[in-house]
N, C-alpha and C positions, 0 to 999 in steps of 0.2 A: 570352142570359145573364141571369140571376134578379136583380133586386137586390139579392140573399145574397150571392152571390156577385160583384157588380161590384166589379172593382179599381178604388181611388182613389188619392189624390195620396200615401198612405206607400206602396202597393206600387212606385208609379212612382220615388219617393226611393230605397224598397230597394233596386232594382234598379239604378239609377246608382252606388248606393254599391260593390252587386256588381262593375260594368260597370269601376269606379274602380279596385277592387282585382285584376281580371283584369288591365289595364291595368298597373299597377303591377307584378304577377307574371312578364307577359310581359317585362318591361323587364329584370325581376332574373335574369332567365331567361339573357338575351341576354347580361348583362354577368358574368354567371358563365362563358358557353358563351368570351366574349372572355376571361377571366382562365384558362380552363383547355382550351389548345390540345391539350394531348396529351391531354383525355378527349373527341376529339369528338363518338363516335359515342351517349353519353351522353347530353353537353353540347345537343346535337342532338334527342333525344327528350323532353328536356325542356322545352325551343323548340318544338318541335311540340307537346306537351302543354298548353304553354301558352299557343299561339296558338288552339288548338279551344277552348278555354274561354274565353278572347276573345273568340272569334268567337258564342259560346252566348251569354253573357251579353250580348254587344251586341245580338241577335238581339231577347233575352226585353226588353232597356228599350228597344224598337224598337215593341215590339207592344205593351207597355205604355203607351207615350208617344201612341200613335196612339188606342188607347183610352180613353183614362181624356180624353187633350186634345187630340184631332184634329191630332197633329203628328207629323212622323218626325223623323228623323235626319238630317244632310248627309249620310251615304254608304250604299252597299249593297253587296255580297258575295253577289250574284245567283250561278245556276248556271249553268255553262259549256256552254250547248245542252244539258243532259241526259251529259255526257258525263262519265265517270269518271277520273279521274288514274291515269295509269299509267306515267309516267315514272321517274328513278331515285330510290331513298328516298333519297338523296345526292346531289344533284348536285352535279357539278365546276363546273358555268357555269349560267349563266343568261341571259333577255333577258329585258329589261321593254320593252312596247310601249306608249309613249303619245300618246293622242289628245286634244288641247282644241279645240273649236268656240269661232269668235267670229264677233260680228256688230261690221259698221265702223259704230256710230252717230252718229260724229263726226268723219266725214273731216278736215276743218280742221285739229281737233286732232292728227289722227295725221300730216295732211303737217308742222305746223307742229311736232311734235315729230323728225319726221325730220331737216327742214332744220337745227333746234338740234344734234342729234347731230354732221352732217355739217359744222357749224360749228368745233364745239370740235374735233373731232377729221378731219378730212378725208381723213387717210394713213391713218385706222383703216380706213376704208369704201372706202378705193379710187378712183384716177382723180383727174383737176384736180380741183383743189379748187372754181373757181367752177363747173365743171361735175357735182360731184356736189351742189353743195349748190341748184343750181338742178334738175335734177331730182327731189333727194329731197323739194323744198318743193312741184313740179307734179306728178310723177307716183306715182300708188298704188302698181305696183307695184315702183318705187323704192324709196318710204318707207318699203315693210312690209321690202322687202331690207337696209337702213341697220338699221331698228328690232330687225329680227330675228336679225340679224348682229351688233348693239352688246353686247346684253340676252340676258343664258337665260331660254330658259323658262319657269322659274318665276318670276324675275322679271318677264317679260310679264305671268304669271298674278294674280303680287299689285299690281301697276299697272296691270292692264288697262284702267281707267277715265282715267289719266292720256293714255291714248295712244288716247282716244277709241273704246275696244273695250267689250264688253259679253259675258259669258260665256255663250259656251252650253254644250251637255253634255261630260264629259270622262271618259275611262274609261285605266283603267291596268291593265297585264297584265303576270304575273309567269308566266314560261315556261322547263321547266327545260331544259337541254341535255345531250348527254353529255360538250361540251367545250368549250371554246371558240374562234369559228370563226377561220379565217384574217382576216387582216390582208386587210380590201378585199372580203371574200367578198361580203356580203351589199346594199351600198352602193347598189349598182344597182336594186335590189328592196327596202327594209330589209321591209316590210311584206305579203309575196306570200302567204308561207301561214305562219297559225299552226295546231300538232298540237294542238288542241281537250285532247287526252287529256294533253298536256306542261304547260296550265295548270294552273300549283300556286296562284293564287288571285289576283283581280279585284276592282276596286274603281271603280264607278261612280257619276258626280255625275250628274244631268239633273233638272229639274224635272218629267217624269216621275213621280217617286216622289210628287209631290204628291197625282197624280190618284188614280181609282179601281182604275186597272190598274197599280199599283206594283208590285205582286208579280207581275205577267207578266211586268216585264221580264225577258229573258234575260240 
């Protein structure tokens, strides 16, 4: 690229302000599609509509931001193996599949957060009381059982560091269905096969993206 034509720090502003107002559009999108139940299938193309342009405009202050100042973005909207969506333009149900990696860099901290849990609350976690709270303060996979059983999810995610965790990559899948499954169906397996072609759209963190192979990932 020419110097004439190098983008600098307004196109990279442009761009976020586009990115801001995609954002914004989508939102108005959604709370329209909530205020008007009986037009959905409208209500609906217009949430699509406004999620690609979304998804465009993050794309362009993605490649802007990488160029103009060697930086990306926290997230990516990589493609699904090459593989096209072909599910229903409406789904009735849906699964989201998610995965967060952690590294234990501070055992200590995460027994000695366990054994606190199973203090205050002992009936919460199960079993005597001086016997869970003695295991969850010795053993790992105790502590992470207490922790992980006290706490969602995303709470783990935004305390990670309190319970001596350290994040590593995490990816989230939105996969349509034609229904929704039985009660207990899937319990055994939640995660056996996802239909590549059912992903309606993916959202991946790793540091990864930092490197030179960002755009390989799949």
């Amino acid at each position: 690229m020419s110097d004439a034509v190098q983008p600098g720090a307004a196109e990279v502003r442009a761009a976020a302000e586009a990115l801001k107002g995609a954002i914004d559009r989508h939102l108005a999108a959604i709370e329209r599609r909530a205020s008007k139940p009986d037009d959905v299938a409208e209500a609906d193309a217009e949430v699509f509509s406004a999620f690609n342009e979304m998804a465009a405009a993050g794309e362009a202050y993605d490649e802007l931001l990488y160029d103009v100042y060697d930086e990306v973005t926290p997230f990516e909207v990589p493609e699904t193996d090459g593989a096209a969506y072909t599910g229903p333009e409406e789904p009735e149900a849906l699964s989201v599949f998610i995965r967060r990696d952690y590294a234990v860099v501070d055992p200590r901290r995460l027994l000695a957060q366990a054994r606190r849990v199973a203090e205050l609350d002992p009936e919460a976690v199960g079993g005597d009381e001086d016997d869970v709270q003695d295991a969850a303060g010795r053993s790992m996979p105790a502590a992470l059982g207490v922790l992980f059983g006290e706490f969602e999810p995303d709470e783990i995610a935004s305390r990670h560091k309190e319970f001596g965790l350290e994040e590593g990559d995490a990816t989230l899948w939105i996969v349509a269905a034609e229904e929704p499954a039985e009660p207990g169906e899937w319990l055994s397996s939640p995660f056996e096969a996802v239909d590549p072609e059912r992903v309606v759209c993916r959202f991946d963190i790793s540091e990864a993206f930092d490197g030179e192979e960002a755009e390989n990932v799949p």
